[in-house]
KOLDO-119806 format. One record per residue: residue in three letters; x, y, z of N, C-alpha, C in turn. Coordinates in pm, whole numbers, always signed. Last residue first. Example, Ala and Ser with C-alpha at 12.3 -4.5 7.8 and 13.67 -1.06 7.14 Angstrom:
REM KOLDO-119806
{'ser', {+1285, -225, +708}, {+1367, -106, +714}, {+1290, +3, +787}} {'ala', {+1319, -569, +780}, {+1230, -450, +780}, {+1320, -330, +780}} 
//
This chain:
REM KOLDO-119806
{'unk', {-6096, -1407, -5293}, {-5991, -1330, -5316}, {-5980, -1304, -5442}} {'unk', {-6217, -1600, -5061}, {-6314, -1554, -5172}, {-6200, -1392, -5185}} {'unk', {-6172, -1872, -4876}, {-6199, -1740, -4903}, {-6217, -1667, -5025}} {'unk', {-6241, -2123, -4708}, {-6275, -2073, -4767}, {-6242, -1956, -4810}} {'unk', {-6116, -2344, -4394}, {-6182, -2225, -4409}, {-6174, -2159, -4583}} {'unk', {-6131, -2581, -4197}, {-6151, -2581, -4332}, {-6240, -2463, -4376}} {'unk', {-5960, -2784, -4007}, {-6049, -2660, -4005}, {-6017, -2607, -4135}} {'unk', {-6031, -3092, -3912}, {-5948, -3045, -4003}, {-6055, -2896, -3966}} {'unk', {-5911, -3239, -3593}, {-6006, -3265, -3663}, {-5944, -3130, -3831}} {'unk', {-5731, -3419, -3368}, {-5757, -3326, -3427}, {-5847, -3299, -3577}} {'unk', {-5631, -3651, -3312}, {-5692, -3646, -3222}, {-5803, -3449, -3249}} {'unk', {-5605, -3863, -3585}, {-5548, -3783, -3526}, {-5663, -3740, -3394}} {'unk', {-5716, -4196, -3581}, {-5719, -4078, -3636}, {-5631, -3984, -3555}} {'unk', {-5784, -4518, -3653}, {-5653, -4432, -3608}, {-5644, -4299, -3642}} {'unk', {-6024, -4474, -3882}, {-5925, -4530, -3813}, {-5818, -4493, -3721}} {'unk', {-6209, -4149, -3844}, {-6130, -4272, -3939}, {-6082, -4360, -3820}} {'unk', {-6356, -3956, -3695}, {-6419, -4087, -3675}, {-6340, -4220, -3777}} {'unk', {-6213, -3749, -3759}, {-6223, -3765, -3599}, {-6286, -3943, -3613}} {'unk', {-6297, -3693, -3986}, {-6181, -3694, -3995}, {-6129, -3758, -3843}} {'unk', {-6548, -3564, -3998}, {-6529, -3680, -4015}, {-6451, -3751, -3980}} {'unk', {-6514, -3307, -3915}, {-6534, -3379, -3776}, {-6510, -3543, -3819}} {'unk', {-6415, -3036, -4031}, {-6413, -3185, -4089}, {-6421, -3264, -3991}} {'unk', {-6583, -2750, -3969}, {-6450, -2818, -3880}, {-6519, -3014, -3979}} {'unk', {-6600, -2427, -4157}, {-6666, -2566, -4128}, {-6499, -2650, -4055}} {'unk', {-6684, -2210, -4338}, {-6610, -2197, -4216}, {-6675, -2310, -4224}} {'unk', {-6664, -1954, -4662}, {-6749, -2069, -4585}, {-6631, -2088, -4498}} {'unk', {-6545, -1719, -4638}, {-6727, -1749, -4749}, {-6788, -1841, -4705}} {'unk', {-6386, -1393, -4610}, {-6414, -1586, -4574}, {-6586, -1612, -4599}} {'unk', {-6399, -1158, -4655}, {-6384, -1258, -4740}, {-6362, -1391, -4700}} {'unk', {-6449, -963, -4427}, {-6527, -1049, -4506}, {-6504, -1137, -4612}} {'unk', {-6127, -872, -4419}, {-6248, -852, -4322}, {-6360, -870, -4433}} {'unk', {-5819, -829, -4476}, {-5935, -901, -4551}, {-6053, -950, -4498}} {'unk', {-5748, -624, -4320}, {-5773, -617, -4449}, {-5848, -715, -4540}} {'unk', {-5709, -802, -4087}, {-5819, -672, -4090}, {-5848, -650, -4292}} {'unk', {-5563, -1059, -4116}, {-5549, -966, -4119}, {-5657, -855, -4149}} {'unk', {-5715, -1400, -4000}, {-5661, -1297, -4111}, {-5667, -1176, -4067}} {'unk', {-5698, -1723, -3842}, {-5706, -1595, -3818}, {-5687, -1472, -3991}} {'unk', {-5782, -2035, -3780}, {-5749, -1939, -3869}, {-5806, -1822, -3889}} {'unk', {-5722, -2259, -3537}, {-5770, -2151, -3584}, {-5727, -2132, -3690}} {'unk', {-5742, -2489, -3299}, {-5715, -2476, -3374}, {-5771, -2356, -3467}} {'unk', {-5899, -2550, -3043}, {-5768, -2544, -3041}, {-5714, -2515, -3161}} {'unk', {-6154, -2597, -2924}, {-6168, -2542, -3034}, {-6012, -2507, -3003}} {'unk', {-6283, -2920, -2756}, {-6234, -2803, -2751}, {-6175, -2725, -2873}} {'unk', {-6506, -3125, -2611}, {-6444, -3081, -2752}, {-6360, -2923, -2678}} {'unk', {-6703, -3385, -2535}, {-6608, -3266, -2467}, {-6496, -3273, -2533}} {'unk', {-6856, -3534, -2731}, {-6858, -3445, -2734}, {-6808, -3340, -2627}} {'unk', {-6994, -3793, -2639}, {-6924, -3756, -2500}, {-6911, -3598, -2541}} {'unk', {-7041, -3883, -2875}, {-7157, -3936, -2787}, {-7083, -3800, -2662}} {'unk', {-6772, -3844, -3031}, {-6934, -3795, -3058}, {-6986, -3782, -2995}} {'unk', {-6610, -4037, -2844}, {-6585, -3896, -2860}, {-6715, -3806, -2933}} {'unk', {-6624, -4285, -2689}, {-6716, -4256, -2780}, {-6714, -4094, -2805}} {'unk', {-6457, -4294, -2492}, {-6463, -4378, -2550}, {-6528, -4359, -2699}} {'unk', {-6182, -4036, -2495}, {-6374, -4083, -2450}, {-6356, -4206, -2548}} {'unk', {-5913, -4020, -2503}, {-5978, -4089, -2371}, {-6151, -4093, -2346}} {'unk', {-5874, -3881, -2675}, {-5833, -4020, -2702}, {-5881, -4121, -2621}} {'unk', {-6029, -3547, -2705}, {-5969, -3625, -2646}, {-5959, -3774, -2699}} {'unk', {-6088, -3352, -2993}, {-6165, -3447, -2872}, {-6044, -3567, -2864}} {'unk', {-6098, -3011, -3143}, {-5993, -3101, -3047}, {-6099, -3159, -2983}} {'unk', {-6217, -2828, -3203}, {-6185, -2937, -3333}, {-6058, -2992, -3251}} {'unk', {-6557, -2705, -3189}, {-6465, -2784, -3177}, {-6356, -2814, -3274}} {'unk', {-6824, -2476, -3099}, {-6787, -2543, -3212}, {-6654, -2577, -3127}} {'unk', {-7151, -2350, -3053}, {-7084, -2423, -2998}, {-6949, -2482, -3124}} {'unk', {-7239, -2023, -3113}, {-7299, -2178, -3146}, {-7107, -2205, -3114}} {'unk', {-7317, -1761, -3018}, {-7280, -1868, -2940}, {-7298, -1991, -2951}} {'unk', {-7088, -1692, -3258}, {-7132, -1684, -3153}, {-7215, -1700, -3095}} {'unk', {-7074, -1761, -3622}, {-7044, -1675, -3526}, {-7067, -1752, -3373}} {'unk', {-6919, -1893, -3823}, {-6990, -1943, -3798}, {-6992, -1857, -3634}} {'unk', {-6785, -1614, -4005}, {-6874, -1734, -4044}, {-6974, -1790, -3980}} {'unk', {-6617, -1576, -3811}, {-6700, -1461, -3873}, {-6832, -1529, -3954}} {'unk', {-6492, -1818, -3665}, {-6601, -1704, -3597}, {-6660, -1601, -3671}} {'unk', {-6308, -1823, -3891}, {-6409, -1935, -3818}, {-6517, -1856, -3782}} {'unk', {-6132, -1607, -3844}, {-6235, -1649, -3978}, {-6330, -1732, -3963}} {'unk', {-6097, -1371, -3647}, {-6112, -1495, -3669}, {-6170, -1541, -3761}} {'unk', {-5889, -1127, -3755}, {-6028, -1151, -3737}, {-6044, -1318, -3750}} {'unk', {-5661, -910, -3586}, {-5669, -1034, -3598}, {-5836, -1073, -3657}} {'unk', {-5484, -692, -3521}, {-5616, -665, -3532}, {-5642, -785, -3616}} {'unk', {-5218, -771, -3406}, {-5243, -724, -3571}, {-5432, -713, -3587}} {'unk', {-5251, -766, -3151}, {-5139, -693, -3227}, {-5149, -711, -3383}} {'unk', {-5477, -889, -3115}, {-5506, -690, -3121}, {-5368, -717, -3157}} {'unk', {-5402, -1126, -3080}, {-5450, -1079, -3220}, {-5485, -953, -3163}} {'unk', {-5180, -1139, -2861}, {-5138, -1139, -2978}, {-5246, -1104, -3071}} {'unk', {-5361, -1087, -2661}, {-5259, -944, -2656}, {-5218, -998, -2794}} {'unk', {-5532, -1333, -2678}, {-5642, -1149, -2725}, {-5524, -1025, -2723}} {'unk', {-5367, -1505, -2570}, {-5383, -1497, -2678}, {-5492, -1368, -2744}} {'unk', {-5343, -1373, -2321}, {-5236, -1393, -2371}, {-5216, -1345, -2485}} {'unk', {-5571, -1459, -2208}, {-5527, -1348, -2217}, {-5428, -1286, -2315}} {'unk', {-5610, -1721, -2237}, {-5709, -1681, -2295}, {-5607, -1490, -2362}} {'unk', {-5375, -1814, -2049}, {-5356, -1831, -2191}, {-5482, -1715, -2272}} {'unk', {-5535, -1650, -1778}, {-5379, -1596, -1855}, {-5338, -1660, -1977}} {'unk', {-5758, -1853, -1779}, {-5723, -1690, -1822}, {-5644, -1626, -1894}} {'unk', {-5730, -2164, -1996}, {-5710, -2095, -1878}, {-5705, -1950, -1879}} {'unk', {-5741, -2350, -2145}, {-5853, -2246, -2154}, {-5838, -2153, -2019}} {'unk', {-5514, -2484, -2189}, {-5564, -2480, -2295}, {-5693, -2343, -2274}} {'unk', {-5502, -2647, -1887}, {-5425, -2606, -1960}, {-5510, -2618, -2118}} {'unk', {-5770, -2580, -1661}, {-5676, -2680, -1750}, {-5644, -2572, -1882}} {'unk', {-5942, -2408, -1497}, {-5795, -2431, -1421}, {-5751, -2580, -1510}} {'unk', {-6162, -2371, -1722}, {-6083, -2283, -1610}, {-5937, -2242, -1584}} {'unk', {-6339, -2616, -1732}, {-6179, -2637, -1771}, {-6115, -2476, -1747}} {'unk', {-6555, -2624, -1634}, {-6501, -2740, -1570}, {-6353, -2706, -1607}} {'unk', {-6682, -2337, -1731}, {-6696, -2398, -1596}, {-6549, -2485, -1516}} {'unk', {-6683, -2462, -1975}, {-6651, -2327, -1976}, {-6543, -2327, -1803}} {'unk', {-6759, -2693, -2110}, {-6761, -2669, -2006}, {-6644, -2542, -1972}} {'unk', {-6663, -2744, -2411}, {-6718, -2830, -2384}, {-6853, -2787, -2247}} {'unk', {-6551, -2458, -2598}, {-6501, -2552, -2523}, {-6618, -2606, -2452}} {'unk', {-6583, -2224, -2713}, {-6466, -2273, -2780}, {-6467, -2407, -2685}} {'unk', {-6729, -2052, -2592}, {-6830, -2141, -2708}, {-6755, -2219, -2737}} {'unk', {-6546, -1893, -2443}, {-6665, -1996, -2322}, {-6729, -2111, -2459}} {'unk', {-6257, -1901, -2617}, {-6399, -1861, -2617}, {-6455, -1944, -2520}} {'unk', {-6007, -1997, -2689}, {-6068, -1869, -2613}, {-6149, -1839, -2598}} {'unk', {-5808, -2301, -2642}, {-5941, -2235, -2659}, {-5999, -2112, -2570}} {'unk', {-5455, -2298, -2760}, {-5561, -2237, -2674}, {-5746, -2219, -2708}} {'unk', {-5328, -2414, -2945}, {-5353, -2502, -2796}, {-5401, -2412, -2685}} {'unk', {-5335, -2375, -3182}, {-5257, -2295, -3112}, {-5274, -2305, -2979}} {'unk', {-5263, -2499, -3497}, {-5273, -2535, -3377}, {-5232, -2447, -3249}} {'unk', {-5323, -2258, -3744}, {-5236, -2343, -3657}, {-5295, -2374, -3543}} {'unk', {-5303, -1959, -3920}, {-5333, -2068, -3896}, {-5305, -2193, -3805}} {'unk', {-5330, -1655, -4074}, {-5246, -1682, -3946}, {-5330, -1834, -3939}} {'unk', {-5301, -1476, -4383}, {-5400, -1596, -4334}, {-5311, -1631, -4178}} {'unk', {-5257, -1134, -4450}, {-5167, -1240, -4434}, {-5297, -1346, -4333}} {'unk', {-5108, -831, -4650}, {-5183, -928, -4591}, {-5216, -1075, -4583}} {'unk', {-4959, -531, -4510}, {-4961, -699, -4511}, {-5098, -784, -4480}} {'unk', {-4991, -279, -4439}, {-5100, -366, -4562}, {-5070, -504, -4580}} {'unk', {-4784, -191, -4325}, {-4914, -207, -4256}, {-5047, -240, -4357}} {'unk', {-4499, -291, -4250}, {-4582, -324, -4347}, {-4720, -322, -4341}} {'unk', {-4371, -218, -4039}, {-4305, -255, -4139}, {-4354, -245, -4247}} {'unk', {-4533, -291, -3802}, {-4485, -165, -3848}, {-4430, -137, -3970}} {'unk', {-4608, -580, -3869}, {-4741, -497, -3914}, {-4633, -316, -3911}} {'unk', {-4366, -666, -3775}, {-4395, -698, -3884}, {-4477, -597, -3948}} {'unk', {-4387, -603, -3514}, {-4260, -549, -3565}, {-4286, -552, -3710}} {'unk', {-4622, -770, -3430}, {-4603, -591, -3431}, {-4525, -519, -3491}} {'unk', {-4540, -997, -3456}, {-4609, -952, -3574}, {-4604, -781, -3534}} {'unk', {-4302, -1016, -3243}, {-4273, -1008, -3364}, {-4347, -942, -3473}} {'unk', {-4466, -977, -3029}, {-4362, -855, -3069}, {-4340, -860, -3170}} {'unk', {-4675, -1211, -3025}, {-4634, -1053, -3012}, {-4593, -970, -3072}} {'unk', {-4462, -1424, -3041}, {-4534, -1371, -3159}, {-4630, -1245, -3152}} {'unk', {-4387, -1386, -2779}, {-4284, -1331, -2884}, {-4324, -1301, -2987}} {'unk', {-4610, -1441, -2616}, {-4611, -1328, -2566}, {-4512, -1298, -2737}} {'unk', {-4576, -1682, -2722}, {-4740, -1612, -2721}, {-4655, -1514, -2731}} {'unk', {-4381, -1782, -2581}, {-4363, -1862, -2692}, {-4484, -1704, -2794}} {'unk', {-4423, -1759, -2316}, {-4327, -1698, -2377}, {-4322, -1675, -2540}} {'unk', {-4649, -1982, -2266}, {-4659, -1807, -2236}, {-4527, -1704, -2282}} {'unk', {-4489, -2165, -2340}, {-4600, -2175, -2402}, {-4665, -2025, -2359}} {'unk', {-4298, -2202, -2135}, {-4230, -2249, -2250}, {-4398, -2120, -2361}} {'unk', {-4444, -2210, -1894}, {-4399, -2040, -1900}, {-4313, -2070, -2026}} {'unk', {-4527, -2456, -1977}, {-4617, -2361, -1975}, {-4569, -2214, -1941}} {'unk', {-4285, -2597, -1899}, {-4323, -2609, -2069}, {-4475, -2509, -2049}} {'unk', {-4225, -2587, -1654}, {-4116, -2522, -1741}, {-4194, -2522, -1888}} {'unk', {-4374, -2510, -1386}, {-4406, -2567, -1508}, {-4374, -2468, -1606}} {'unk', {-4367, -2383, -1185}, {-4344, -2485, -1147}, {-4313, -2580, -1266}} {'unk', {-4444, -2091, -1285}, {-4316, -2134, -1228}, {-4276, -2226, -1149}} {'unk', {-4682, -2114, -1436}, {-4488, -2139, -1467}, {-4425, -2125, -1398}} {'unk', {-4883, -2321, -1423}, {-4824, -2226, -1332}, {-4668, -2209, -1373}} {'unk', {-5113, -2516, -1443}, {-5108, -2384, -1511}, {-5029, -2278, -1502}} {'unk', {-4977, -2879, -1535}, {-4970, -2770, -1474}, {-4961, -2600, -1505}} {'unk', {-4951, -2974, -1828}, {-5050, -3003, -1715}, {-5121, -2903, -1622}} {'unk', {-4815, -2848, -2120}, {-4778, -2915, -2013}, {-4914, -2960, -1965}} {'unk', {-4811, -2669, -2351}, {-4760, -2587, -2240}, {-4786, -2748, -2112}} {'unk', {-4796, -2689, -2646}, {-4937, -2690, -2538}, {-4883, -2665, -2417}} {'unk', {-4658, -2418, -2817}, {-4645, -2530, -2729}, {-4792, -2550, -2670}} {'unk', {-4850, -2384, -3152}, {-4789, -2333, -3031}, {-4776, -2426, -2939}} {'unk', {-4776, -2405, -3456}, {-4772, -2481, -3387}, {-4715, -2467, -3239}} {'unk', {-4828, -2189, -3777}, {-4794, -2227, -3609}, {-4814, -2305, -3599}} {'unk', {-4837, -2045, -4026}, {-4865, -2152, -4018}, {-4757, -2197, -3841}} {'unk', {-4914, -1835, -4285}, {-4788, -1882, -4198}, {-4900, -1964, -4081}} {'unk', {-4940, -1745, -4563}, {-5021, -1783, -4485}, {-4918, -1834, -4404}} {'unk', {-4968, -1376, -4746}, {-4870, -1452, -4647}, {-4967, -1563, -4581}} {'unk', {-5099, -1309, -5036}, {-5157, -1307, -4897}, {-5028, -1416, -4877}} {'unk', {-5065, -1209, -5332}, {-4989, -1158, -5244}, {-5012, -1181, -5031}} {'unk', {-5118, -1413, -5581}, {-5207, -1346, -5480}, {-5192, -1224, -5376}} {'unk', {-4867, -1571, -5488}, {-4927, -1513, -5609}, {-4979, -1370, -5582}} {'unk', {-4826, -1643, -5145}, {-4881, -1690, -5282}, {-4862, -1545, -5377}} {'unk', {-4562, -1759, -4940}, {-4627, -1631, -4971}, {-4700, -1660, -5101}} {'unk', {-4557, -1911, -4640}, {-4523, -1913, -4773}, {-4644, -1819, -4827}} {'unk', {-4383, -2007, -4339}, {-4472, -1940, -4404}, {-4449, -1926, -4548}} {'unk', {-4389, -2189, -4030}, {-4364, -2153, -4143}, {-4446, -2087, -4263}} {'unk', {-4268, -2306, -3680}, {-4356, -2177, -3768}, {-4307, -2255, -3921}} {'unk', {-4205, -2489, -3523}, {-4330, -2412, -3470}, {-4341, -2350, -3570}} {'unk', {-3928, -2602, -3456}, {-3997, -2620, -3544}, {-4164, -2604, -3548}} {'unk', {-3719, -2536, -3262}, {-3819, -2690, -3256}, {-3973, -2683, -3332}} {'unk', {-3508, -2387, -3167}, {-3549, -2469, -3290}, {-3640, -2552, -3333}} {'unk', {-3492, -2148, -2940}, {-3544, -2289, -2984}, {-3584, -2285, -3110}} {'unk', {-3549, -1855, -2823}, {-3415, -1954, -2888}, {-3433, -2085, -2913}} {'unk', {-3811, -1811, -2900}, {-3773, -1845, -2804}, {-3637, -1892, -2770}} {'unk', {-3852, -1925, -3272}, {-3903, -1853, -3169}, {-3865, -1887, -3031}} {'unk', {-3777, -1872, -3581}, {-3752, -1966, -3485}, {-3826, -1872, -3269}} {'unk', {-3971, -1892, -3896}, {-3948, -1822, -3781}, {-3886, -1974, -3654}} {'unk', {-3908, -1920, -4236}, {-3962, -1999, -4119}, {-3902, -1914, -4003}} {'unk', {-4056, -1895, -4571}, {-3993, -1811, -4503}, {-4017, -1918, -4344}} {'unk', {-4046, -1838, -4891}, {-4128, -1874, -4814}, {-4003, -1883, -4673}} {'unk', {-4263, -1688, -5224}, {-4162, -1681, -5122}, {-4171, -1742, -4988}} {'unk', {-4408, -1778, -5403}, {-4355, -1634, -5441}, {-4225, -1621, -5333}} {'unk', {-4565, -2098, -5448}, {-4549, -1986, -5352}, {-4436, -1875, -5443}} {'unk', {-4855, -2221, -5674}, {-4732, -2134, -5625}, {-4693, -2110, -5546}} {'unk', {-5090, -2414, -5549}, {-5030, -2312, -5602}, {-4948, -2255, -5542}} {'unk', {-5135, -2646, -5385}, {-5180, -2645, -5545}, {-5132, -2490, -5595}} {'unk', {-4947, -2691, -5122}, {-5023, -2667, -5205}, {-5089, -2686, -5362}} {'unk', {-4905, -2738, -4810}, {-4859, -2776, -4901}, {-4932, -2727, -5018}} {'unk', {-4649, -2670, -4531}, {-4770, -2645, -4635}, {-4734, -2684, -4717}} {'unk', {-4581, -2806, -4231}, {-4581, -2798, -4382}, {-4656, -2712, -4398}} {'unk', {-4380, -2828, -3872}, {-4522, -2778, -3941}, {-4498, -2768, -4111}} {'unk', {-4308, -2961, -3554}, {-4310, -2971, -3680}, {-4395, -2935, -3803}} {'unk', {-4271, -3258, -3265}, {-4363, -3087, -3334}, {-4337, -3086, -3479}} {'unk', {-4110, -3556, -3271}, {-4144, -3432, -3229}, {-4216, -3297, -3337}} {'unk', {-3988, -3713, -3425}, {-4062, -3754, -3334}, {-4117, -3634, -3259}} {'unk', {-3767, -3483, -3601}, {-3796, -3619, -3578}, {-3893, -3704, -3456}} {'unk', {-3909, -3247, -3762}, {-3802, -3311, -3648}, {-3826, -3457, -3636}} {'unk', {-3985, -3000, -4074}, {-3990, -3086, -3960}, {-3894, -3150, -3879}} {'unk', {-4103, -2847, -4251}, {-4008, -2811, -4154}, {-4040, -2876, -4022}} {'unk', {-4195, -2754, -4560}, {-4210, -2868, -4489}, {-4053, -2798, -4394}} {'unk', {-4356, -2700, -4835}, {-4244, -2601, -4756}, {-4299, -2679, -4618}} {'unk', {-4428, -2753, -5192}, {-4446, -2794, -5029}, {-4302, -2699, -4932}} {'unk', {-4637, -2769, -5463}, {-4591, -2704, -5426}, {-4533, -2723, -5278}} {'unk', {-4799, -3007, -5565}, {-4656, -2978, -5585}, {-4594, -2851, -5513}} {'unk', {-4999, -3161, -5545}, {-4979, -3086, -5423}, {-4827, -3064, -5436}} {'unk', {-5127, -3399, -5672}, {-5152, -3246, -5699}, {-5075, -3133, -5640}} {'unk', {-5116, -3630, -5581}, {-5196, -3599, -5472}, {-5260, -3468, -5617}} {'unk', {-4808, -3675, -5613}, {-4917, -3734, -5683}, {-5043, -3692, -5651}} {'unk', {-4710, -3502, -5397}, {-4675, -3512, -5554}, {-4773, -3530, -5658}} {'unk', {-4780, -3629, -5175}, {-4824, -3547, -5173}, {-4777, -3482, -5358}} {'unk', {-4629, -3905, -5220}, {-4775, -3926, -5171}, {-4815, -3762, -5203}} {'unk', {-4370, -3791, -5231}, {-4405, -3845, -5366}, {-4549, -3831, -5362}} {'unk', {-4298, -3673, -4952}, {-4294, -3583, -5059}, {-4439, -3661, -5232}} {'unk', {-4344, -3729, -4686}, {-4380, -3820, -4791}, {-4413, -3754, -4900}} {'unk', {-4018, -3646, -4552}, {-4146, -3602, -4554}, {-4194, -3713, -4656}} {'unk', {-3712, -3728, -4438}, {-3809, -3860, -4420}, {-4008, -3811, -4453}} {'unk', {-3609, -3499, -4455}, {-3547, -3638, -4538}, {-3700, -3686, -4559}} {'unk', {-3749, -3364, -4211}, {-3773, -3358, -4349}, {-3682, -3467, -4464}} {'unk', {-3852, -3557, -3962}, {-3773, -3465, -4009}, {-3794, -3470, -4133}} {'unk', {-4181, -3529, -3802}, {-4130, -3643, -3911}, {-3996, -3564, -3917}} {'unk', {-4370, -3502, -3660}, {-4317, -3561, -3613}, {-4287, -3701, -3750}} {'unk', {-4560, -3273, -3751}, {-4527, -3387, -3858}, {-4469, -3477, -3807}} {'unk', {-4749, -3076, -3638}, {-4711, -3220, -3560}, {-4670, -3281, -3623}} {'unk', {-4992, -2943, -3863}, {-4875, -2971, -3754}, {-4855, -3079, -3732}} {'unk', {-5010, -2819, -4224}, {-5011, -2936, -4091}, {-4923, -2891, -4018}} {'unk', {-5238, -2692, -4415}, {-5121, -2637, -4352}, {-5135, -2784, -4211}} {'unk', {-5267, -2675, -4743}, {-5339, -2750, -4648}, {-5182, -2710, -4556}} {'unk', {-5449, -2520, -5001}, {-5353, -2530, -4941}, {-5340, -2563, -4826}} {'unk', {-5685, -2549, -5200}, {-5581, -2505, -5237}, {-5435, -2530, -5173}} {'unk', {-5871, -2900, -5117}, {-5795, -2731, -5071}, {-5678, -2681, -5164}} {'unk', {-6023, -3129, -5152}, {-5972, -3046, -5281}, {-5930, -2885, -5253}} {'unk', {-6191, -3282, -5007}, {-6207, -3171, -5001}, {-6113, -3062, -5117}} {'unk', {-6116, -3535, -5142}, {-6274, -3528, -5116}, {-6254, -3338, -5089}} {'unk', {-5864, -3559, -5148}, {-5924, -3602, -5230}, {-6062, -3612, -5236}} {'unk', {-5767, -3498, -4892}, {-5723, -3443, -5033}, {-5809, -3398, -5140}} {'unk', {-5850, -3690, -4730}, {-5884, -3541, -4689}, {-5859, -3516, -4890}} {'unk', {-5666, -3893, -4852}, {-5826, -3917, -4826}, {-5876, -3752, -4864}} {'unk', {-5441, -3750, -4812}, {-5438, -3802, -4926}, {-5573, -3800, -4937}} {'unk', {-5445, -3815, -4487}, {-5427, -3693, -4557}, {-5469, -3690, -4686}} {'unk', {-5507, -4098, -4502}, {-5599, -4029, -4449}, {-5570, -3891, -4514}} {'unk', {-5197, -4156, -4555}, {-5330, -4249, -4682}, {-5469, -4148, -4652}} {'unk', {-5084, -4048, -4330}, {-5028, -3958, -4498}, {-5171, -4020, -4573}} {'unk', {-5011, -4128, -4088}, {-5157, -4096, -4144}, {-5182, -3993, -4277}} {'unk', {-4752, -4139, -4063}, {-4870, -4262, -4004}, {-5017, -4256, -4045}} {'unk', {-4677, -3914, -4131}, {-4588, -4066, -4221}, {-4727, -4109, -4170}} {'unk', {-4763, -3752, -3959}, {-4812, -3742, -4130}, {-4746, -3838, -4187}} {'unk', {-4809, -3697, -3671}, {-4751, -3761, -3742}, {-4819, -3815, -3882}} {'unk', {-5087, -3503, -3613}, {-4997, -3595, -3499}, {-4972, -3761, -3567}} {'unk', {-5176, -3318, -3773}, {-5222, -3424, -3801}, {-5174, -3557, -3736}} {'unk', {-5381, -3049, -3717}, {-5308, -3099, -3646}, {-5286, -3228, -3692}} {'unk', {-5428, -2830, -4008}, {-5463, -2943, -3932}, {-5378, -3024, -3855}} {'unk', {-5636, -2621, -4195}, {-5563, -2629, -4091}, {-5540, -2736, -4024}} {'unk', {-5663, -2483, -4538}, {-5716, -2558, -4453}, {-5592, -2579, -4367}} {'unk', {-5839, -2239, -4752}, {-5719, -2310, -4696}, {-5774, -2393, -4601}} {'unk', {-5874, -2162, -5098}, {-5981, -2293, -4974}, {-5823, -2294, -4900}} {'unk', {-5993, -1905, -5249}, {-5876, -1976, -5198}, {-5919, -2056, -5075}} 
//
């Protein structure tokens, strides 16, 4: 089962590129953020024709917003609202197979590292702390659930996850208390990074480069913002781990690259 993860900051504007992706990598099931689309307006037909009949799309209008879409079935599918806000951060759809892949889009939390100056970063430490409680509530419930976790989650946790370990500290995305945050949500389901089992430690890897290098290759200050996590239970079955960097060098590209994880079920 090939899933794949991808920030694609607005899927009307870069649906011909998605389609591209499609059509060279051939995923079972491709999970986007940022549709900054509402759903009326998804490009249902483009993804139709594609193969990709299966879709569970939950989007807004100019704002956040997350799909899947697939080549197979879902069994059931399901969207979390988190924080009393609607603003369209989760969704999940259950295969065949019986693996849940749900699908985030955590706030990036702002500029400033300090909530209590900065309403969209104690937005983005709240946001952490609920999927918390929730999967805990979940894993009591069901302690064989098993389930792909994916998404933009606008934290890099690793010193390997980021450009300058050093330089970004005190920026939003690699900061302690996010780092922290995010190690209290995967011990709540004993989380295994799939990326990282693959392509382990201490090789350097990315799939966020800024808009502002001129030459984002050449400059390579990258950050690893995007994941896919699985449930303990399926501890070795990811087969291959790779970040679509191509995807960074199209036209008008997203600023996000594709994470393109493999598993073997």
């Amino acid at each position: 089962m090939k899933i794949v993860s991808w920030n694609i900051n607005s899927v009307r504007l870069r649906i011909e590129q998605v389609v591209k992706f499609l059509e060279d990598q051939q995923p079972d099931a491709l999970c986007l953020q940022e549709l900054k689309c509402p759903d009326e307006h998804f490009p249902h037909d483009a993804f139709e024709a594609a193969g990709y009949v299966h879709r569970h799309n939950h989007g807004m209008k100019s704002y956040n917003g997350v799909a899947i879409v697939s080549r197979l079935p879902f069994i059931e599918t399901d969207i979390k609202h988190f924080c009393g806000k609607e603003d369209r951060r989760h969704c999940m759809a259950k295969f065949e197979n019986g693996v849940e892949l749900h699908n985030f889009y955590i706030p990036a939390g702002g500029d400033e590292p300090d909530p209590t100056i900065n309403e969209k970063f104690a937005h983005k430490l709240s946001f952490v702390d609920e999927m918390t409680s929730w999967w805990a509530d979940r894993r009591a419930t069901d302690p064989n659930r098993k389930a792909v976790l994916v998404g933009d989650f606008n934290i890099a946790p690793s010193e390997n996850d980021v450009w300058s370990h050093k330089k970004l500290l005190r920026v939003v995305s690699h900061t302690p208390v996010e780092v922290e945050i995010l190690e209290k949500f995967r011990q709540s389901g004993d989380f295994i990074d799939a990326v990282r089992e693959v392509v382990p430690e201490p090789e350097k890897l990315f799939s966020w480069w800024s808009y502002r290098a001129r030459d984002w290759r050449a400059s390579n200050k990258g950050r690893r913002l995007d994941h896919v996590w699985m449930t303990p239970n399926m501890a070795g079955t990811a087969r291959t781990a790779s970040v679509y960097d191509l995807a960074r060098d199209w036209e008008k590209p997203s600023d996000h690259a594709p994470v393109v994880v493999e598993f073997n079920l």
